[in-house]
C-alpha positions in Angstrom: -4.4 0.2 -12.0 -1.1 -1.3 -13.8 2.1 -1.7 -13.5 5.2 0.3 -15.2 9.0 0.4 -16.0 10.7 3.5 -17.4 14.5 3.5 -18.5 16.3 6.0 -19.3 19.6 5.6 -20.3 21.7 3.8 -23.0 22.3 0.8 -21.3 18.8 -1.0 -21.3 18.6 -3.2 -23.9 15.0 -3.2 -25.4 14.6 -6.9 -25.9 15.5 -7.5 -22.1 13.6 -4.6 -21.4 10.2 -6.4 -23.0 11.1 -9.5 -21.0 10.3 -7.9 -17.9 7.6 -5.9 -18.8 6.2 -9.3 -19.6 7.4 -10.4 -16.0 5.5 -8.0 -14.5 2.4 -8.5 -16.7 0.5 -10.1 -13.5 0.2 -6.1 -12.6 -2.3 -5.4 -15.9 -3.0 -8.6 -18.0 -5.2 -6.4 -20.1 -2.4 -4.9 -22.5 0.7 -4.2 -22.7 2.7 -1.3 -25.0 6.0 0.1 -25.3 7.1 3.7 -26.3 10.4 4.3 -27.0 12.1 7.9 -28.1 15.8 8.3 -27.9 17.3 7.3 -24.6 13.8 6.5 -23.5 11.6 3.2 -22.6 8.4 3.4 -20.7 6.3 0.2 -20.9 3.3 -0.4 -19.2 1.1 -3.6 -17.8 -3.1 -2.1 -18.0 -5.6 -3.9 -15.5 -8.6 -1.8 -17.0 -10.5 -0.3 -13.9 -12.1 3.1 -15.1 -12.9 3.7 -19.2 -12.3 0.1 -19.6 -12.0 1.0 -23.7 -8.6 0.9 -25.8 -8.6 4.5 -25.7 -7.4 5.1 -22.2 -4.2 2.0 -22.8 -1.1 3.3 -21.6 1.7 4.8 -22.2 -0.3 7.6 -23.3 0.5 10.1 -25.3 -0.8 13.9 -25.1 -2.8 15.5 -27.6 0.1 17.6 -28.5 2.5 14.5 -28.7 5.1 16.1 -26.6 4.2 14.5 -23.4 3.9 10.3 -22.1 2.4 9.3 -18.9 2.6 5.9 -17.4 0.4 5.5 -14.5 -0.6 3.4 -11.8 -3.3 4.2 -9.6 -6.7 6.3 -8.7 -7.2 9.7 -8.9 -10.4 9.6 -6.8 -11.2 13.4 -7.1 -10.2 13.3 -11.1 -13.8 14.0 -12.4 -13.9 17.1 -9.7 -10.8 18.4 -11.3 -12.2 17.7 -14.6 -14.6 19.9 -14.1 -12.7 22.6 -12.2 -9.6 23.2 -14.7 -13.0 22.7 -17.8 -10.8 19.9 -19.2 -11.5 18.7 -23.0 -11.5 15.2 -22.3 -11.3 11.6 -25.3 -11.2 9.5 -22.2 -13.4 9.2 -19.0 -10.1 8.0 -17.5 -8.1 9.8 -14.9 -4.6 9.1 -16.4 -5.5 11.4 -19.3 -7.0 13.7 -16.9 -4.3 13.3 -14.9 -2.0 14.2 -17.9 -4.1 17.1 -18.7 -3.5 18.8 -15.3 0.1 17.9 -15.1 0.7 20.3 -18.1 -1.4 22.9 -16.9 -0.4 22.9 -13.3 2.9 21.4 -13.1 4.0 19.8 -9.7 1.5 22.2 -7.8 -1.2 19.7 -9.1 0.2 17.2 -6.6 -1.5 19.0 -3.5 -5.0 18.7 -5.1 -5.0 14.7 -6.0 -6.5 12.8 -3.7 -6.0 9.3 -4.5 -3.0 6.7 -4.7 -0.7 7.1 -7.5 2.7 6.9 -8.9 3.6 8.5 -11.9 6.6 9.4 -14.7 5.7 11.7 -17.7 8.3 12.1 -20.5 8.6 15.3 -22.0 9.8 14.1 -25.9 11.4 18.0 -26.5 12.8 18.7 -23.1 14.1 14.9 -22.7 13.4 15.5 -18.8 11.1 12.9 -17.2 9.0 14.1 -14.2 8.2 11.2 -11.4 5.4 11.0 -8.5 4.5 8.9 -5.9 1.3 9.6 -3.6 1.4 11.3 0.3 1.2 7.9 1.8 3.1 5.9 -0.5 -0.4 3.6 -0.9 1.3 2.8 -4.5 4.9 1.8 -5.0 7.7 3.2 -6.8 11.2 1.4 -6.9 13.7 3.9 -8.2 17.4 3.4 -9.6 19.6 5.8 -10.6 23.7 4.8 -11.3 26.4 6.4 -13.7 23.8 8.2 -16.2 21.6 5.2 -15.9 17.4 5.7 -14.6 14.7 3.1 -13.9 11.5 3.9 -12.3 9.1 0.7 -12.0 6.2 -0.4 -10.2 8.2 -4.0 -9.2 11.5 -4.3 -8.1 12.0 -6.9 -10.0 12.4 -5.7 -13.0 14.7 -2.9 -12.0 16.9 -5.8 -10.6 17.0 -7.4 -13.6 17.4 -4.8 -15.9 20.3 -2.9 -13.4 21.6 -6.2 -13.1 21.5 -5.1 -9.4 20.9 -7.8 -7.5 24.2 -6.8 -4.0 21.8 -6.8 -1.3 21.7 -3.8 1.1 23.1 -4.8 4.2 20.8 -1.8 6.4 18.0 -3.5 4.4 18.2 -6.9 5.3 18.6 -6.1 8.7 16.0 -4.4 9.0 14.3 -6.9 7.7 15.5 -9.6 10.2 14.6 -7.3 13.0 11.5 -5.5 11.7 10.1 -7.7 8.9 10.0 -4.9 6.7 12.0 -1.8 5.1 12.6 1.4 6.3 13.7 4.9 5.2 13.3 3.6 1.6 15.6 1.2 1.9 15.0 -2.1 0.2 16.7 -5.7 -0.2 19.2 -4.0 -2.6 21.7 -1.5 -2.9 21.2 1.1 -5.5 17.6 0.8 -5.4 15.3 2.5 -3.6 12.0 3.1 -2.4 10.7 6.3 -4.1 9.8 8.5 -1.0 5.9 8.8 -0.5 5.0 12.6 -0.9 7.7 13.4 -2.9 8.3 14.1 -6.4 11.1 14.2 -9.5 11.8 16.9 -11.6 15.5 17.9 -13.1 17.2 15.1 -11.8 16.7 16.0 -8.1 13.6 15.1 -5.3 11.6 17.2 -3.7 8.8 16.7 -0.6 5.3 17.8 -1.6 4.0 16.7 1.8 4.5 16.6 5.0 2.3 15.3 7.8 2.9 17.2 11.1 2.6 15.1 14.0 2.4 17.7 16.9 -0.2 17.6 19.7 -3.7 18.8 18.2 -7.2 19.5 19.7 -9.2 16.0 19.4 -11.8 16.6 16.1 -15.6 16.8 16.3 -17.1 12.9 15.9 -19.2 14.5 13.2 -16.7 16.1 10.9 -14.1 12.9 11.2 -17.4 10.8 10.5 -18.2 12.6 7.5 -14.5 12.0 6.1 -15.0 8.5 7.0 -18.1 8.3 5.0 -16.4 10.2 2.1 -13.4 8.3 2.2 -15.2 5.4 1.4 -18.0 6.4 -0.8 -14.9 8.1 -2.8 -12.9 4.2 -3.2 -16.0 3.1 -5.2 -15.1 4.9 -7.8 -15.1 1.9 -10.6 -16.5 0.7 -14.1 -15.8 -3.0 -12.8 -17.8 -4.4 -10.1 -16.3 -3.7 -6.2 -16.4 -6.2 -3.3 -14.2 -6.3 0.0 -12.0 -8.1 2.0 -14.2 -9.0 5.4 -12.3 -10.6 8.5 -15.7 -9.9 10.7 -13.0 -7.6 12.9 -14.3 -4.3 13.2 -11.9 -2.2 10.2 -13.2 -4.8 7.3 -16.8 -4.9 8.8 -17.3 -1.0 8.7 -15.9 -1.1 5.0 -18.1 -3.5 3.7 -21.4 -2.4 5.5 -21.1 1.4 4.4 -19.8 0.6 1.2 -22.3 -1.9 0.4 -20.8 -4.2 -1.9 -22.6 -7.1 -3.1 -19.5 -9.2 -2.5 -17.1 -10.0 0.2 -14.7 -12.9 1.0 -12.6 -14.0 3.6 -10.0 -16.9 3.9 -8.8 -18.9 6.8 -7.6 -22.3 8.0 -9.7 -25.2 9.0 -8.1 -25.2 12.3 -7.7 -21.2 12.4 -10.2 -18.7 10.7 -12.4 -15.5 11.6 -15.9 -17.6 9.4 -18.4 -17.4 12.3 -17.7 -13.7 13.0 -17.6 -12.7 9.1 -20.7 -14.7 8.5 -22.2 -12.7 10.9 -21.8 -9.3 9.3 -22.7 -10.6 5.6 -25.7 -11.7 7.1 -26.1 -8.3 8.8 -25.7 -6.2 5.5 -26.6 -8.8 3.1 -23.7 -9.4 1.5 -22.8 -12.4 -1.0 -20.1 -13.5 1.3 -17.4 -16.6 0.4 -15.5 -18.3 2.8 -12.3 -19.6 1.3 -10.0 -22.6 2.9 -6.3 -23.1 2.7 -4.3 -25.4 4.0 -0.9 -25.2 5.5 0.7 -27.0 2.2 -1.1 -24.8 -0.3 0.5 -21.7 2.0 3.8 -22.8 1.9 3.5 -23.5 -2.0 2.3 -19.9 -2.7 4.4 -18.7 0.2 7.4 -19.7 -2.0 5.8 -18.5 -5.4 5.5 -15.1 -4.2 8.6 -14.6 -2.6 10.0 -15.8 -6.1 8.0 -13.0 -8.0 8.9 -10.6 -6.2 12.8 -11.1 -5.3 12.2 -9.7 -1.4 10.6 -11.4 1.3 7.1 -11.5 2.4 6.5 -9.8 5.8 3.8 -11.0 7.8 2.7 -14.4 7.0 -1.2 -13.4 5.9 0.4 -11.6 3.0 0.1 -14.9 1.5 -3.7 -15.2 2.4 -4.6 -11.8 0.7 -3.0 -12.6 -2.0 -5.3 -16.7 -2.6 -8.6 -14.4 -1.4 -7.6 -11.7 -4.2 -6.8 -14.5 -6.7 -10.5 -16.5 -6.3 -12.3 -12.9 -5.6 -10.7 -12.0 -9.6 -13.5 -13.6 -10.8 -16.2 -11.5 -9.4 -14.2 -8.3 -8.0 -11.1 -6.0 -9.5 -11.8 -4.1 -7.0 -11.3 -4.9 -3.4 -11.7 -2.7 -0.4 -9.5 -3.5 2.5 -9.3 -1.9 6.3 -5.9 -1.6 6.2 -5.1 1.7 8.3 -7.7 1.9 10.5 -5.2 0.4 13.6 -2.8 3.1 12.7 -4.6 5.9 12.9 -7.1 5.2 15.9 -3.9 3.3 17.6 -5.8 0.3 17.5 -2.6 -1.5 18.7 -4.0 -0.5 22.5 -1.7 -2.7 24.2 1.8 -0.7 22.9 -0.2 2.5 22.9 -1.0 2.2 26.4 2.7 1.7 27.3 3.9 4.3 25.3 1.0 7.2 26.7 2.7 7.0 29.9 6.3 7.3 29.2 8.1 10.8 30.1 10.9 9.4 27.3 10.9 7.2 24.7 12.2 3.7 25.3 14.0 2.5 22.8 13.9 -1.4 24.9 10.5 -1.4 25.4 10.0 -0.5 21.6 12.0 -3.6 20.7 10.2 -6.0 23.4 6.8 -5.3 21.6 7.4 -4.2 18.2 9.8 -6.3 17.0 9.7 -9.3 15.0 13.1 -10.7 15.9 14.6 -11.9 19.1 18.3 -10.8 18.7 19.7 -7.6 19.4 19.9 -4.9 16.7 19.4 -1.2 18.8 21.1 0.5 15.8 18.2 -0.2 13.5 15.0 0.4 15.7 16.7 3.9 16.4 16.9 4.3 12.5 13.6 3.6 12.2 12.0 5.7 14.6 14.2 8.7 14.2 12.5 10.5 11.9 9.7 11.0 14.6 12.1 11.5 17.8 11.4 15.5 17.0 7.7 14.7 18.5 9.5 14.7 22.3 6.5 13.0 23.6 6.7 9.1 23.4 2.9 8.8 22.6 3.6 11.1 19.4 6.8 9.5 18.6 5.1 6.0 18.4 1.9 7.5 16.3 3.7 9.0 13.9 6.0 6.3 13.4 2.9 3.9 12.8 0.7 6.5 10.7 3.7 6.7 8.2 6.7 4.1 8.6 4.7 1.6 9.7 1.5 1.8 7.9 3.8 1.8 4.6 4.7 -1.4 5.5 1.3 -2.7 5.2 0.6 -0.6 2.3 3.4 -2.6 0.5 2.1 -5.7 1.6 -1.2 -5.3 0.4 -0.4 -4.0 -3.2 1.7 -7.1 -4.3 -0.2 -9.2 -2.4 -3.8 -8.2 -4.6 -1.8 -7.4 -7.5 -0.3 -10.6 -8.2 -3.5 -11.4 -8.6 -4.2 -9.0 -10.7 -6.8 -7.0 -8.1 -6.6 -3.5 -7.2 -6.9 -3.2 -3.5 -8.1 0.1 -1.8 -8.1 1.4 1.7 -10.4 4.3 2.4 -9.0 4.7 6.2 -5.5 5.8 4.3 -7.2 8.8 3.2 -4.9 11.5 3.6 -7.5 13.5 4.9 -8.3 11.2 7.9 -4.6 10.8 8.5 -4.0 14.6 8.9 -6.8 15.1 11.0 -6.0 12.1 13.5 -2.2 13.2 13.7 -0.9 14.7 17.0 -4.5 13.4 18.1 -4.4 12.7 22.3 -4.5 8.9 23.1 -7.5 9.8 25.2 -9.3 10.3 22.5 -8.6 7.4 20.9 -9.0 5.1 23.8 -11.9 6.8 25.5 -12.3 5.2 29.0 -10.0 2.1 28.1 -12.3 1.2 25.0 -9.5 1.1 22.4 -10.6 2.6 19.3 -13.2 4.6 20.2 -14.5 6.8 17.8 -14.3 4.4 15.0 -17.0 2.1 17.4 -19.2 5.2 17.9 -19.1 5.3 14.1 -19.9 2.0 13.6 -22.4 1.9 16.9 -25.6 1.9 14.3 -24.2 0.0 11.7 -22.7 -3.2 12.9 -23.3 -5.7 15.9 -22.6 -5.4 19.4 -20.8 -8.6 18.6 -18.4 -6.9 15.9 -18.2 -3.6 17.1 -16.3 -5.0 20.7 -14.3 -8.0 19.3 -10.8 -8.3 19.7 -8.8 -8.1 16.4 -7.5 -10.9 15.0 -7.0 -10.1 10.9 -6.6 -13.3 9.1 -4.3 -15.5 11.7 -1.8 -17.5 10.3 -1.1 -20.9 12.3 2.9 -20.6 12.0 3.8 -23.4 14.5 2.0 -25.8 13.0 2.9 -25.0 9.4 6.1 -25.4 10.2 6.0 -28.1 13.3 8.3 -25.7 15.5 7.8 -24.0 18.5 9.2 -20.6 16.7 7.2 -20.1 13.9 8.1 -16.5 13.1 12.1 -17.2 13.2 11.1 -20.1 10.7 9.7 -18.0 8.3 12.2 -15.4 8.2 14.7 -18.1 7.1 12.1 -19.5 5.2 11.7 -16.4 2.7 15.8 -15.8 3.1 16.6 -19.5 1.6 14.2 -19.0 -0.7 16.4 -15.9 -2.0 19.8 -17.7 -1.3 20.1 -14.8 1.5 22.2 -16.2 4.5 
């Protein structure tokens, strides 16, 4: 896990170029290098999760010293490839193995990886850089490219800095006022972009590796999706650092850490606001070393603002802040956290909107807004950009799925990935498998929300494993009390213009 910046270009000047690789050293505070050949600056920020030895420090160089990777991410399936392609391996590490398989297979490796990754290797002879970012985009990739000028980075903010880019993007900002988040790869700023998920590039153009269909499917067998379950899971513990996880006591969280068994987990909350009693619950069920953390509504706006700082965009949802104080006190045990982010998505665990939405003959774009969005005023240009890419589905059930198994769930994914990052944790969700997410696509509702119970399968799955208790509770996911942080009886419009001052953003 790390964080990276590649230039390429004449106009980067190296010493500002160290400056924010420094920035950005929250991503890997375990060491930092430079390469530098021509036109070319890769730097990378190393949080040592697998081969924890110097040998496997990045940027890496291949053992013919014509190609450099900089990587961030797990390959979860690297040692299976390993073995496949009979790789002669220094390192147990996947980003040599990684490497290995890029110059044997090219591109065409990308449809084997499982795991979240993004990626640029150099080639020194060719001058071409090839760039990556995983089917889901679990792991981000900021991209810039302007009159003979590239950046690829991990962070925006160094690409910001170094672009001197800062004009925001008007379609991104208002999505942002609407939606809380970023759509269609847009971001805060113009010129820069977020690197589409299952894509990849190669000669100066981007091509789609993936693509996830979303048409209506025969429901799976409980016994192969729980088997992928299980995989998915065992698969995340991949580590040479101990693993805990993230446990709310909701259902998601609670099936993580029970399979899983981790000897850790945590869990945050407010005095006057938390999810203890039902967290508690499932430690003591699987026997878990479990740690309650408190925060207080002072200490949330005081990181609140920090983070907003770091990263030059606003936060979206308000418990963004709480992963990121349960990642920064869970550093000390765990480098490794599991999270249930996903598991809503695919299982359409938001019942309420599903429901709605499995009974339309059309899609209604009104009804969308009225439960979807974040902000009160009226904006039906950018909900119809964001669910567009879907409307091809027809159905409104299949429109609304695929819009949160990909455009939505991204959302999260970024959330979660600064959020335990800053802290210098890697976060992983095994319910973003790809895997699970093809199989559930184009799934009936019905299956999903057998006989009203919303999420279904994933309670049979857990119906041996958890607590009648857990299993049927309704989802909460680390509450935030908004009104009372910010003594107002609209606590969500207050911190959108909370994270806006905070940038100078009218």
């Amino acid at each position: 896990m790390c964080g990276f910046i590649v230039s390429k270009g004449n106009k980067c000047n190296i010493d500002k170029f160290s400056k924010c690789l420094k920035n950005a050293k929250y991503r890997g505070p375990d060491n930092s290098d430079i390469y530098s050949h021509n036109n070319v600056i890769i730097g990378h920020n190393r949080l040592k999760i697998i081969d924890l030895s110097n040998n496997s420090n990045q940027p890496m160089l291949s053992s013919c010293g014509v190609y450099v990777i900089a990587y961030n991410g797990e390959i979860y399936n690297a040692s299976e490839l390993a073995k496949k392609y009979k790789l002669n391996l220094i390192t147990s590490s996947d980003t040599e193995i990684l490497l290995q398989l890029y110059i044997l297979r090219g591109s065409k490796v990308l449809a084997e990886l499982n795991g979240m990754f993004s990626f640029v290797i150099y080639n020194n002879i060719s001058e071409e850089l090839f760039a990556a970012r995983d089917r889901l985009g679990v792991k981000p990739l900021y991209f810039f490219s302007l009159s003979g000028q590239i950046y690829f980075s991990s962070d925006i903010r160094s690409i910001v800095e170094l672009a001197d880019s800062n004009e925001i993007d008007e379609i991104g900002l208002r999505q942002y006022k609407k939606l809380r988040t970023f759509f269609n790869n847009h971001t805060l700023y113009k010129n820069i972009i977020s690197f589409p998920s299952g894509c990849y590039y190669e000669n100066g153009r981007i091509y789609k590796y993936w693509d996830c269909d979303f048409s209506r499917k025969e429901q799976p067998k409980d016994e192969h999706l729980f088997e992928l379950i299980y995989d998915a899971i065992k698969l995340r513990m991949v580590s040479d650092v101990p693993v805990g996880s993230y446990l709310s006591g909701g259902l998601d969280s609670s099936i993580i850490s029970a399979v899983s068994e981790v000897k850790n987990t945590w869990s945050i909350g407010f005095s006057n606001m938390n999810e203890f009693s039902y967290a508690d619950t499932v430690a003591n069920r699987i026997g878990s070393n479990h740690t309650n953390i408190l925060i207080s509504n002072k200490e949330f706006l005081e990181i609140a603002e920090k983070m907003v700082k770091d990263r030059m965009e606003p936060l979206s949802v308000p418990n963004e802040v709480l992963i990121y104080r349960m990642s920064q006190i869970a550093s000390n045990e765990n480098r490794v956290l599991l999270s249930g982010e996903g598991a809503d998505e695919l299982f359409s665990g938001y019942d309420r909107i599903f429901n709605k939405f499995s009974n339309l003959n059309s899609f209604d774009l009104d009804l969308f807004d009225r439960m979807y969005s974040y902000g009160s005023h009226k904006d039906d240009d950018i909900l119809h950009y964001a669910i567009e890419p879907y409307l091809k589905y027809k159905e409104p059930y299949l429109i609304l799925s695929s819009f949160f198994q990909i455009s939505h769930l991204q959302g999260l994914l970024r959330r979660l990935d600064f959020s335990s990052m800053l802290a210098s944790v890697e976060a992983r969700s095994p319910f973003v498998d790809y895997r699970l997410v093809e199989l559930m696509a184009g799934v009936d509702f019905s299956y999903k929300n057998y006989n009203t119970e919303n999420k279904a399968p994933l309670k049979r799955f857990a119906n041996n494993i958890l607590e009648d208790s857990t299993i049927f509770r309704k989802k909460v996911g680390f509450p935030v009390p908004l009104d009372q942080i910010f003594l107002s009886e609209n606590g969500y419009n207050d911190w959108l213009s909370f994270n806006l001052n905070i940038l100078n953003i009218n």
